[in-house]
C-alpha positions as CSV (number, residue, x, y, z in Angstrom):
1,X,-48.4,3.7,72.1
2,X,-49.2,7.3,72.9
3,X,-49.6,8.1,69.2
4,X,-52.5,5.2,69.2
5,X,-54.3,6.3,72.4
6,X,-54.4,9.7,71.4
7,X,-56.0,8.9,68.1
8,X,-58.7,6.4,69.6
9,X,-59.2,9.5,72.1
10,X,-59.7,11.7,69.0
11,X,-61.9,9.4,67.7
12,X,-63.9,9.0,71.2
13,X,-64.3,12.7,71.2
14,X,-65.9,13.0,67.8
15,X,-68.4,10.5,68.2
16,X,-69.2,12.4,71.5
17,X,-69.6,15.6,69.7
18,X,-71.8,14.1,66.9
19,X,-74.2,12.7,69.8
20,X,-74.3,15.9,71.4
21,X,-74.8,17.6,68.2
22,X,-77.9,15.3,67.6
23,X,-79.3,15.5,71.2
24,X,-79.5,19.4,70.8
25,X,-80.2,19.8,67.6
26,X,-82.2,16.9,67.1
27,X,-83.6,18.0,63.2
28,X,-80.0,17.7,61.9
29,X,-79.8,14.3,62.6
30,X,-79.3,12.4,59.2
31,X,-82.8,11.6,57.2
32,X,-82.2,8.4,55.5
33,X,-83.4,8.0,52.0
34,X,-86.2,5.9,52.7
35,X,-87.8,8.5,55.0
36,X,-87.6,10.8,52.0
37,X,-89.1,8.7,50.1
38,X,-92.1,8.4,52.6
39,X,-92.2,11.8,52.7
40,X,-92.4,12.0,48.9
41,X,-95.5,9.2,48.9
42,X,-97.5,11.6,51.6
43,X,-96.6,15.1,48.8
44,X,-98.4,13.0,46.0
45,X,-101.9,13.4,48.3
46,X,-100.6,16.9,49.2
47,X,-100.4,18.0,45.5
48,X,-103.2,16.2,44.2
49,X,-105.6,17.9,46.8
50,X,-103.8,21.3,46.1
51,X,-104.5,21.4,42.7
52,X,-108.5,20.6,43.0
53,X,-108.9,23.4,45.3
54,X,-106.4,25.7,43.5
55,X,-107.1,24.8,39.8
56,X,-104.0,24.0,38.5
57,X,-103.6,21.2,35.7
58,X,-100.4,19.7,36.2
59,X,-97.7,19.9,38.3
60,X,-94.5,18.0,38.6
61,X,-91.7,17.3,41.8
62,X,-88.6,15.9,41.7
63,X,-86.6,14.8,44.5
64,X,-82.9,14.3,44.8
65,X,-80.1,13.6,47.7
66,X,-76.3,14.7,46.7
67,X,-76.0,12.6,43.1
68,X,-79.1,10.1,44.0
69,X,-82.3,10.9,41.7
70,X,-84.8,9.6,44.8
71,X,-87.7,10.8,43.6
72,X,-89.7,12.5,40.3
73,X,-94.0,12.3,39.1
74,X,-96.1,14.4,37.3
75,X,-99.7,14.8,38.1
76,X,-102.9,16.1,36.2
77,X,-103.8,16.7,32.6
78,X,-101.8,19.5,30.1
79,X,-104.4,21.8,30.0
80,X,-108.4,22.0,31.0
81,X,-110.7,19.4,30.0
82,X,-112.4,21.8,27.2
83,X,-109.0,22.2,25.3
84,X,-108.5,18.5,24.7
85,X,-106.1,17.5,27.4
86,X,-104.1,14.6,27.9
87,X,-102.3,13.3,30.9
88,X,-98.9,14.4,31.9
89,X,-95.9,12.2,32.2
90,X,-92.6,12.3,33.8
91,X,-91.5,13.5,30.5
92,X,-93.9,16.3,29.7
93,X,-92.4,19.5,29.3
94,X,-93.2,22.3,31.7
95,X,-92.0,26.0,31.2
96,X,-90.0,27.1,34.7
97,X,-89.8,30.5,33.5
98,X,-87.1,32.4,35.9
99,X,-86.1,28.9,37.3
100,X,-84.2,29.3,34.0
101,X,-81.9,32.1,35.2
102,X,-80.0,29.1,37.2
103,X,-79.5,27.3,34.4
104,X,-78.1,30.0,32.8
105,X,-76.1,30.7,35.9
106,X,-74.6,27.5,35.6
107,X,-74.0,28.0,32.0
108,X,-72.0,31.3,32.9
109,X,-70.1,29.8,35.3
110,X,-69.6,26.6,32.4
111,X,-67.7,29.1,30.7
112,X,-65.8,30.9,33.2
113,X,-64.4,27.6,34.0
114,X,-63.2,27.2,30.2
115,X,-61.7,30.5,30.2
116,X,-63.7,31.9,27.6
117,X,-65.8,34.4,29.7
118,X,-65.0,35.9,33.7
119,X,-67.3,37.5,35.8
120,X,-65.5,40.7,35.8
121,X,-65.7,41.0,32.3
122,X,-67.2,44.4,31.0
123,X,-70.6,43.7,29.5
124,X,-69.5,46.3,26.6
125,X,-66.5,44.3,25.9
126,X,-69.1,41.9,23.9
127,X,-72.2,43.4,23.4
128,X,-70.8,47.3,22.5
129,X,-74.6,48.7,21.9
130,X,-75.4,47.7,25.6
131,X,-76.9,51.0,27.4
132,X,-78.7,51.4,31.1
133,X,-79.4,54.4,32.4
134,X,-76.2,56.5,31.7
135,X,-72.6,56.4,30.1
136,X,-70.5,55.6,33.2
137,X,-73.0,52.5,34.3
138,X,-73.2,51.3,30.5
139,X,-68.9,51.1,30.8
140,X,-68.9,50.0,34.1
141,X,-71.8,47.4,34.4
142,X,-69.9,43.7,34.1
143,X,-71.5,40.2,33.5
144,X,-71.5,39.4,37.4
145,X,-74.0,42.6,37.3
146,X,-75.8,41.4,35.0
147,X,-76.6,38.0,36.7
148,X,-76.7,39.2,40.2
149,X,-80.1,42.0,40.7
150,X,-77.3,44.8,41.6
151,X,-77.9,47.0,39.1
152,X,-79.3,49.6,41.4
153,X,-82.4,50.2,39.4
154,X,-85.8,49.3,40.6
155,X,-87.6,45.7,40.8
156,X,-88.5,44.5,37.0
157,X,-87.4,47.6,35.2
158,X,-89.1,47.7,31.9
159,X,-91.2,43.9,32.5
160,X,-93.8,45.8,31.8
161,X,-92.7,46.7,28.3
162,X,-92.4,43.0,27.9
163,X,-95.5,42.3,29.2
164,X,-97.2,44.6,27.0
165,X,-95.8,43.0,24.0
166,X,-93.6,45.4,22.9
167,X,-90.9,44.6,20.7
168,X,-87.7,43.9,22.1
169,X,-85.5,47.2,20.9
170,X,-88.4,49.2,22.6
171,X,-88.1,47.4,25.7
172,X,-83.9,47.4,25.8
173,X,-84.2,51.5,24.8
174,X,-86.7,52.0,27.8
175,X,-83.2,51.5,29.5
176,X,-81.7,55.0,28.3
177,X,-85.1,56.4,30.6
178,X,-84.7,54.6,33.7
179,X,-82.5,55.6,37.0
180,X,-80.8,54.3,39.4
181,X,-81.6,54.8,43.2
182,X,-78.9,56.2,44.9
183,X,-76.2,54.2,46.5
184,X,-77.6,50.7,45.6
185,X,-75.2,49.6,42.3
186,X,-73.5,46.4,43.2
187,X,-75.3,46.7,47.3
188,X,-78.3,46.1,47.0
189,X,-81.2,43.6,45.6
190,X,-83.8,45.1,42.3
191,X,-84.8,41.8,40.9
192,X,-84.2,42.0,37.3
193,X,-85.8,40.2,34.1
194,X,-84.6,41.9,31.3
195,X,-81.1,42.8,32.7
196,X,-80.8,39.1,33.3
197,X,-81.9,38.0,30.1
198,X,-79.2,40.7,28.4
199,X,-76.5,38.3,29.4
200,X,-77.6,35.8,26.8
201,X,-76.3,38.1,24.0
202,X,-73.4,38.7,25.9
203,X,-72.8,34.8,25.6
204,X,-73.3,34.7,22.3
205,X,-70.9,36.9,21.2
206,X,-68.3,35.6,23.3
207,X,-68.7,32.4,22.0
208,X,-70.3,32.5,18.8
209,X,-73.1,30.3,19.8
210,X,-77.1,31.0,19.9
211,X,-77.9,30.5,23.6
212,X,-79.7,27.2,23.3
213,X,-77.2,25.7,21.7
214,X,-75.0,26.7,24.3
215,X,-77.4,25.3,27.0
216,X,-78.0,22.1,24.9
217,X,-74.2,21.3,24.9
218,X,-72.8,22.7,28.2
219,X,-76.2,21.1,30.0
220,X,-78.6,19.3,28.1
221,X,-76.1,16.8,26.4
222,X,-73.3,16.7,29.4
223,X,-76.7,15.5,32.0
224,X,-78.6,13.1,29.7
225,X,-81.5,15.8,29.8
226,X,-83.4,14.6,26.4
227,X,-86.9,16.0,27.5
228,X,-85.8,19.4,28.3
229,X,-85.8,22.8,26.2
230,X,-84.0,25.9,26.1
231,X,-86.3,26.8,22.8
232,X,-89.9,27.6,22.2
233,X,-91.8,25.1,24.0
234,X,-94.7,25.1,21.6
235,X,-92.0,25.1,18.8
236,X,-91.0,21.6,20.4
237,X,-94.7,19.8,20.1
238,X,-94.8,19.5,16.5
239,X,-92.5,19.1,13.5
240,X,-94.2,21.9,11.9
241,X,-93.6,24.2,15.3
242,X,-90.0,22.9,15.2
243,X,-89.6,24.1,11.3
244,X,-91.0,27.4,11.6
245,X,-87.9,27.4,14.2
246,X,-85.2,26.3,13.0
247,X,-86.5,29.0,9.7
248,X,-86.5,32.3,12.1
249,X,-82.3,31.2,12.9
250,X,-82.0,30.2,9.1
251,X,-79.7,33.4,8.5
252,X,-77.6,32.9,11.8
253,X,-77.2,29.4,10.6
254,X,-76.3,30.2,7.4
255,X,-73.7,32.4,8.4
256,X,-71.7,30.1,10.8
257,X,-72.0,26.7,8.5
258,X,-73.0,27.8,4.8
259,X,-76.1,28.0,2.9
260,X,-76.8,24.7,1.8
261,X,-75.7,22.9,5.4
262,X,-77.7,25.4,7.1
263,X,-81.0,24.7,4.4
264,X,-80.2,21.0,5.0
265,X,-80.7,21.3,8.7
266,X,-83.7,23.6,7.7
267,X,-85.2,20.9,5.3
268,X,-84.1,17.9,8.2
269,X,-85.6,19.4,10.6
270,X,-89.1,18.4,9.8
271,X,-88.6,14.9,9.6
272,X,-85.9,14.2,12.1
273,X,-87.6,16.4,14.9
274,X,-89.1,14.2,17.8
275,X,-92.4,16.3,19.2
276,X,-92.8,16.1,22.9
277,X,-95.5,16.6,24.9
278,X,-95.6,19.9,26.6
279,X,-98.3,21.6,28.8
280,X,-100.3,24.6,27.9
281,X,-99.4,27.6,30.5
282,X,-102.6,29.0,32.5
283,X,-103.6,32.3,33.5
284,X,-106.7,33.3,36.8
285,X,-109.1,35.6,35.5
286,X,-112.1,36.5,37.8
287,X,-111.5,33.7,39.4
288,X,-111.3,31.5,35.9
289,X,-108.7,29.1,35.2
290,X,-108.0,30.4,31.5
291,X,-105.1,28.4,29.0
292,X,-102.8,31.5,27.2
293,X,-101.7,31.7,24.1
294,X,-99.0,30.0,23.4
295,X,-96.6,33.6,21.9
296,X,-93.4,32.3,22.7
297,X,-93.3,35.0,25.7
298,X,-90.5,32.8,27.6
299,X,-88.2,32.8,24.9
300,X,-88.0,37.0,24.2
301,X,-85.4,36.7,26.9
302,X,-84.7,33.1,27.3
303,X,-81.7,33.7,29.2
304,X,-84.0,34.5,31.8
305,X,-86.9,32.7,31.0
306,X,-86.7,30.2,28.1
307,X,-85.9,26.9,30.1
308,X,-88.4,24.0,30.0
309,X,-87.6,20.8,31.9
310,X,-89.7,17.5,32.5
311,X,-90.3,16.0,35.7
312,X,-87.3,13.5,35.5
313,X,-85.0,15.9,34.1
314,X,-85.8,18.6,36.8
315,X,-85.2,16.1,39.0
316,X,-81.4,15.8,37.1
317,X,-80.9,19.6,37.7
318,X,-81.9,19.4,41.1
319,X,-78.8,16.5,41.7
320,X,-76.4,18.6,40.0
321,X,-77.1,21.2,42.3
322,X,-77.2,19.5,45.3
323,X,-73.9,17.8,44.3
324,X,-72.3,21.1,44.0
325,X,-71.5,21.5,40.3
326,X,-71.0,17.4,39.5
327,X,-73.8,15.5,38.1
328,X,-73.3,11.8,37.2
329,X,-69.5,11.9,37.7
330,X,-69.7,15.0,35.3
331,X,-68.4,18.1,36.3
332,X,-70.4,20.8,34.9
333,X,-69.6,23.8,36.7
334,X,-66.5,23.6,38.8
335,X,-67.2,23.3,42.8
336,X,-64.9,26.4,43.2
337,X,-67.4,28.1,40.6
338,X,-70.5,26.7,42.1
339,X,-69.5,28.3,45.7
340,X,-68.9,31.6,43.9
341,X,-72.3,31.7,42.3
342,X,-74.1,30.9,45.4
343,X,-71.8,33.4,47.3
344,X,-73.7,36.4,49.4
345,X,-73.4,39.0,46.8
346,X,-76.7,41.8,46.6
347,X,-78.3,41.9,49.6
348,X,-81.9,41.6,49.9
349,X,-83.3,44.3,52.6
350,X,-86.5,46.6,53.7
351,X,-89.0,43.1,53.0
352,X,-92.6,43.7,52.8
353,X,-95.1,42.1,54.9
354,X,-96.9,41.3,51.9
355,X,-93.9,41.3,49.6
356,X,-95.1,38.3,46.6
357,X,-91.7,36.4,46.3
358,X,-91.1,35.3,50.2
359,X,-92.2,33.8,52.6
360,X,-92.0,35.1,55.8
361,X,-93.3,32.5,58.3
362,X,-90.2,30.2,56.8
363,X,-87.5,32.3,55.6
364,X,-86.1,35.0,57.3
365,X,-86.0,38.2,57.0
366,X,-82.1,39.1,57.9
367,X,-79.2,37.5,55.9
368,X,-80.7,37.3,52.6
369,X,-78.7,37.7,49.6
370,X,-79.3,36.9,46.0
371,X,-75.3,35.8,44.5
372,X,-75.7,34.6,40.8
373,X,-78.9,33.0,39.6
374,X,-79.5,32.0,43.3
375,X,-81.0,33.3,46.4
376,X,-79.8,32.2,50.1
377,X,-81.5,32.6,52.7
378,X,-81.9,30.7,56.3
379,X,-85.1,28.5,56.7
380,X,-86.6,28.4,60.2
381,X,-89.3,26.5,62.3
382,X,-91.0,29.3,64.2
383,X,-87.1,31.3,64.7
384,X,-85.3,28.0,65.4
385,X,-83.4,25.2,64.0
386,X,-82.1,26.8,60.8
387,X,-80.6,25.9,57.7
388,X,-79.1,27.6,55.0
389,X,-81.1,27.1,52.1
390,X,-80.0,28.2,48.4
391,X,-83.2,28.8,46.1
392,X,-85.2,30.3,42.8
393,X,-88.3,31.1,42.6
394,X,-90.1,31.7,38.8
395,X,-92.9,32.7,38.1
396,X,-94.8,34.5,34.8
397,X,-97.1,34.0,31.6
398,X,-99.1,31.4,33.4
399,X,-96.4,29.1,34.5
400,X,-94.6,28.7,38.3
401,X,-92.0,26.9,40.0
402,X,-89.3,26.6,42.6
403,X,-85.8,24.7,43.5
404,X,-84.4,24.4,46.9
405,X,-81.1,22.5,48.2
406,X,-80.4,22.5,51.4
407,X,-76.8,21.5,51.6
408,X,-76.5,20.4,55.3
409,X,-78.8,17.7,54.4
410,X,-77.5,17.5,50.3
411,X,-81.3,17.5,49.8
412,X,-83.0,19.2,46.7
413,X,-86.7,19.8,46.0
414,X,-88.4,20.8,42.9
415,X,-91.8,22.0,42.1
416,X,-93.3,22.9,39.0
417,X,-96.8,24.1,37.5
418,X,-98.9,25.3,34.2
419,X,-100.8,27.7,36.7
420,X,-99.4,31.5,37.5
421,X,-97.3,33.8,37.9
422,X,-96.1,34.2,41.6
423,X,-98.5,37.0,42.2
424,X,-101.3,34.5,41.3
425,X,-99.9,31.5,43.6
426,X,-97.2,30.2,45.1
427,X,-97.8,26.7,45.1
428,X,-95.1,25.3,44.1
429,X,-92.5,27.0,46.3
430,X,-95.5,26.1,49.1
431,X,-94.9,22.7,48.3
432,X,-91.2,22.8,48.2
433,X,-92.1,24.1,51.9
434,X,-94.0,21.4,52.7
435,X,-91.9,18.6,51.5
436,X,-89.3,20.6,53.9
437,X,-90.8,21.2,56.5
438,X,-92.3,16.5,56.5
439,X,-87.9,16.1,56.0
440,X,-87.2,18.5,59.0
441,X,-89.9,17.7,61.6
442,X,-90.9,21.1,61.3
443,X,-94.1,22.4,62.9
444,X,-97.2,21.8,60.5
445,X,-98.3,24.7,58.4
446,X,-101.2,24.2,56.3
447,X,-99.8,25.2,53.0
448,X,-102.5,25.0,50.6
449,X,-104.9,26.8,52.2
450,X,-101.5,29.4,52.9
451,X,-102.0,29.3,49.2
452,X,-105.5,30.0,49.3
453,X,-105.4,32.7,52.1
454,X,-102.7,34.6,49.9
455,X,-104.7,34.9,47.0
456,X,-107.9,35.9,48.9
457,X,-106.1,39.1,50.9
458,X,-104.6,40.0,47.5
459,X,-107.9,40.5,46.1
460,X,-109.3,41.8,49.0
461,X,-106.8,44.6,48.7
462,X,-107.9,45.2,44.8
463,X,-111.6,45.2,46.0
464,X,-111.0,47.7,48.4
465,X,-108.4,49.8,46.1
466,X,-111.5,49.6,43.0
467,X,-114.3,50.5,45.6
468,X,-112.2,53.4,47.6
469,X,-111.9,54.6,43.9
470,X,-115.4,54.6,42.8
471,X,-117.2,55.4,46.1
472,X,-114.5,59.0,47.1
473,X,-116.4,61.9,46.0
474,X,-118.0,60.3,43.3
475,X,-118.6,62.5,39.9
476,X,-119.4,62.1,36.3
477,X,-117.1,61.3,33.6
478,X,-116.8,64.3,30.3
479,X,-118.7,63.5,27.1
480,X,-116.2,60.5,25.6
481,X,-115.1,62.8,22.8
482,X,-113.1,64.8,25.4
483,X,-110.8,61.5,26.0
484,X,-110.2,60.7,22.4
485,X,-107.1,61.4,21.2
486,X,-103.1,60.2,20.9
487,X,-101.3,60.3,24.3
488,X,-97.5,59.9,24.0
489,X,-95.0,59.1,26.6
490,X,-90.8,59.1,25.5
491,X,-90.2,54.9,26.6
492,X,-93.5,53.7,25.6
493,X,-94.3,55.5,22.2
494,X,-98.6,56.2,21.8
495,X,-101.9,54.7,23.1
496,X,-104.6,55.9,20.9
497,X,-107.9,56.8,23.2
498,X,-110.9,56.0,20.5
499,X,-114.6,55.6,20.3
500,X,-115.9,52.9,19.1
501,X,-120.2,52.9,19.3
502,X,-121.0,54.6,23.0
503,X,-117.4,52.7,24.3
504,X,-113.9,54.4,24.2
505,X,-111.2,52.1,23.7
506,X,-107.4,52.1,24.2
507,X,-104.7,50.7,22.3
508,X,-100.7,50.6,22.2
509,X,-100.8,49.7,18.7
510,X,-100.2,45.8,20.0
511,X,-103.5,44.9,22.2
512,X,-106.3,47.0,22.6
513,X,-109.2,46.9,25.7
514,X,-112.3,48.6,26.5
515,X,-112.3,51.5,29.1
516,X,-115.0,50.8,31.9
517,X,-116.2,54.5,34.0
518,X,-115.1,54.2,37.6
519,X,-115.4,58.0,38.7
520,X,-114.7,61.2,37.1
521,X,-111.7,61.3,34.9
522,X,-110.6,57.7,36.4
523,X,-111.5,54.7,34.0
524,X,-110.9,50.7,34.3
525,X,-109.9,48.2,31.7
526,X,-109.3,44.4,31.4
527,X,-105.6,43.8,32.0
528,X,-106.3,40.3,29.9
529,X,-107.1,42.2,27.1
530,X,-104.3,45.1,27.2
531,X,-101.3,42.7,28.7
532,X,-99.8,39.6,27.6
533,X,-99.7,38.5,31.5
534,X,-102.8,39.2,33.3
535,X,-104.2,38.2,37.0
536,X,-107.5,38.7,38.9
537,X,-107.1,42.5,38.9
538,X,-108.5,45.4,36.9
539,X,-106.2,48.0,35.4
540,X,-106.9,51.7,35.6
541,X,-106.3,55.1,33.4
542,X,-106.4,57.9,35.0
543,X,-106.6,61.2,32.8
544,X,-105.5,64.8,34.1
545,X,-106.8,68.1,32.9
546,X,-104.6,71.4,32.3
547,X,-105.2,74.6,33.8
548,X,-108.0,75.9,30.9
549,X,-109.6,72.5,32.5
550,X,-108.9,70.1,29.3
551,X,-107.9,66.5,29.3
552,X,-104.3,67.2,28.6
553,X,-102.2,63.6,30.1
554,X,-102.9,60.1,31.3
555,X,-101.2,57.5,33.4
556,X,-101.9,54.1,33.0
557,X,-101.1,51.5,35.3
558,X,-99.9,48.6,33.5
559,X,-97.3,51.0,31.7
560,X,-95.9,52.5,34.6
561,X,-91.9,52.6,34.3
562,X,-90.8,56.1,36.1
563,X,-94.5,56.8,36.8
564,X,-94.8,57.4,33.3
565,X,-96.9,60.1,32.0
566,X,-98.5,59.7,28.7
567,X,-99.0,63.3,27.2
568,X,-101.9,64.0,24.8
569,X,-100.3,65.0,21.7
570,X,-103.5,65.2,19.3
């Protein structure tokens, strides 16, 4: 009898302590899924009104609760009406660009489950040529290093190398150049691109496998994801694209199945390959909406950038995630995996007011860590009613998005657009926000114009930087025939100066722009025509004169990995 009472008091308590949960934190209290999907009706106008006054083409959400898909759409047209555009689907593909480092998080941890990889695995151990900075970091540097920003170097290290469209043993060299900062290996946050993407290579060799193949069997296949990509997306809109493919892996096929299987698949590929429809990534110039070339820029690295997804697949991952590991009764990463990935690993600290990649009116500033191919952070109305929130951002080459889960509430978001990168707009992770904040009962923010306010202080801040430069003790420029010449630097190789009629011209050998006078020695140039990934803003060249008052070096501000001085060699 007293076994009884004391259970039904047990039970009494509980319920009590659930109430009184509810009464004081009243936005914990359970959202149902209908409410969700009200909230996901009222985004539709949201997005739809963002994207007139932003200028994006398309974007796509997906919305998922634990291992329910509640919610997926795409909206607007794959690229602008004078490029032939044709209206996105719930299947179109749409580039997420460093969204893909979670899905090669997940992948990692795939593996670590098998046995066949561990985090604490030397890097060296399978990729022997791998060098950063020094010896001792080269030896010491492990895959959880790789995948977790705590390599101690500086934000992007050598992007813009990869931007530039240099080759890709000139940007993974730049890494004997570059240093640490003190005291931050395996501390501290320095978001990474290229170090990320290195662990691609490192999967390869451990298993043998090209890195979409990996991600097609250990994701794509396992989640029923038929309209996603871990390839060129343009080579996955034609049959043609898809041959000219599969013929750049001919060799590596060749060598793991034999010549004539591997000419077979060659030959098969252009007649059993099923186009899909992808968008066209977009890029703001001078306040433009301008479609980029379609270079295969996501897949130099695809390890860190090379994912595409479709509305209803994104809306898959998102599930997967929110169901900690398990999609569909499928375990793809193990829940005891899944917790370590999204553990509090590098710590993010010292944020900028006007840092590009958060944002502070939501996400606070203390108790942010990035673990493995996920940030965590706390999301806050106005200080109160947190809730841990595990997230990734992406955003480059004219293409954005964002994930969220907030496991409290098993809820996941997902936002994705053919307009960017981040330091163009945030719109999608602004979105995500919104979604959020209709799901929370936060306090309103205005999140478009957020958007819209964003862009117009970061081009304020140009406009002033360009006119402080011009209007400060203005003076002439030399005759042009003083600039001309080769100016080396030891990561970058040469950029030519040349004149070309009354203009002088640069070039790296890959892209080449026109150099506009701003004052004295100072000159400007379009970053659209000298970098792959270009935004509102001008670039500059600044040249410096040696002590018998010739033009002897040059900085130049796209190319700017340890302040980089070009020296004039002829």
């Amino acid at each position: 009898m007293f076994t009884k009472m004391l259970k039904i008091f047990q039970k009494a308590l509980a319920l009590l302590f659930a109430l009184i949960a509810i009464k004081i934190f009243p936005s914990f209290a359970a959202i149902t899924d209908e409410q969700i999907l009200e909230n996901a009706k009222q985004m539709e106008k949201i997005i739809i009104e963002g994207m007139k006054k932003i200028g994006i083409p398309a974007v796509a959400i997906s919305i998922a609760r634990k291992d329910k898909i509640l919610y997926y759409n795409a909206f607007g047209e794959t690229t602008l009406p004078d490029n032939g555009p044709s209206p996105v689907s719930a299947k179109t593909l749409f580039p997420v660009s460093s969204v893909s480092k979670n899905v090669t998080a997940i992948l990692v941890g795939a593996l670590v489950d098998e046995g066949k990889i561990a985090f604490e695995d030397k890097v060296r151990k399978y990729y022997p040529e791998f060098f950063i900075c020094n010896e001792w970091l080269s030896n010491e540097f492990t895959i959880r290093d790789l995948i977790s920003h705590s390599s101690g170097l500086k934000h992007f290290s050598a992007d813009s190398l990869l931007k530039g469209g240099y080759e890709i043993p000139i940007v993974l060299n730049a890494f004997r150049y570059l240093k640490q900062t003190p005291g931050k290996f395996r501390r501290y946050y320095g978001y990474q691109n290229v170090v990320y993407g290195i662990v691609g290579y490192v999967l390869e060799s451990a298993t043998g496998k090209k890195y979409e193949d990996l991600v097609e069997e250990y994701i794509f296949s396992k989640m029923d994801m038929k309209n996603s990509s871990a390839i060129r997306i343009d080579a996955e809109s034609s049959r043609i694209g898809h041959f000219k493919y599969m013929l750049s892996r001919f060799f590596y096929d060749k060598s793991k199945i034999g010549f004539f299987q591997a000419l077979l698949k060659l030959v098969g590929s252009i007649f059993t390959h099923e186009p899909k429809e992808i968008v066209t990534s977009h890029s703001r110039y001078l306040d433009n909406i301008l479609p980029l070339e379609q270079v295969g820029f996501f897949h130099k690295f695809p390890a860190t950038s090379g994912i595409s997804f479709s509305a209803e697949d994104y809306s898959k991952w998102i599930s997967m995630l929110a169901n900690k590991g398990t999609y569909n009764g499928k375990q793809i990463v193990s829940e005891k995996t899944f917790s370590q990935l999204t553990s509090n690993i590098s710590e993010i600290k010292n944020i900028k007011d006007d840092d590009a990649t958060f944002v502070k009116s939501r996400y606070s500033e203390k108790g942010m860590y990035y673990g493995m191919g996920f940030f965590k952070s706390r999301y806050f109305d106005n200080g109160k009613n947190g809730r841990d929130i595990i997230y990734h951002m992406g955003g480059i080459y004219g293409a954005t998005a964002f994930i969220a889960v907030s496991p409290s509430d098993d809820l996941a978001a997902g936002v994705v657009c053919n307009l960017g990168g981040v330091a163009q707009t945030m719109f999608c992770e602004y979105m995500v926000n919104q979604f959020f904040d209709l799901c929370f009962g936060f306090s309103k923010i205005d999140w478009i114009q957020a958007d819209i306010d964003r862009k117009n202080y970061y081009q304020s801040r140009h406009d002033y930087f360009h006119k402080n430069l011009s209007e400060r003790n203005p003076s002439p420029m030399e005759k042009p025939e003083k600039y001309v010449g080769t100016y080396s630097n030891e990561m970058y190789g040469d950029i030519k100066v040349s004149k070309k009629d009354d203009n002088l011209i640069i070039s790296n050998g890959i892209r080449s722009a026109r150099l506009d006078h701003v004052n004295g020695d100072t000159f400007s140039f379009s970053g659209k025509d000298m970098t792959l990934v270009y935004f509102d803003n001008n670039e500059y060249a600044w040249f410096f004169r040696d002590e018998e008052n010739n033009i002897s070096s040059a900085n130049f501000s796209c190319f700017d990995e340890n302040k980089a001085e070009f020296v004039k060699i002829k």
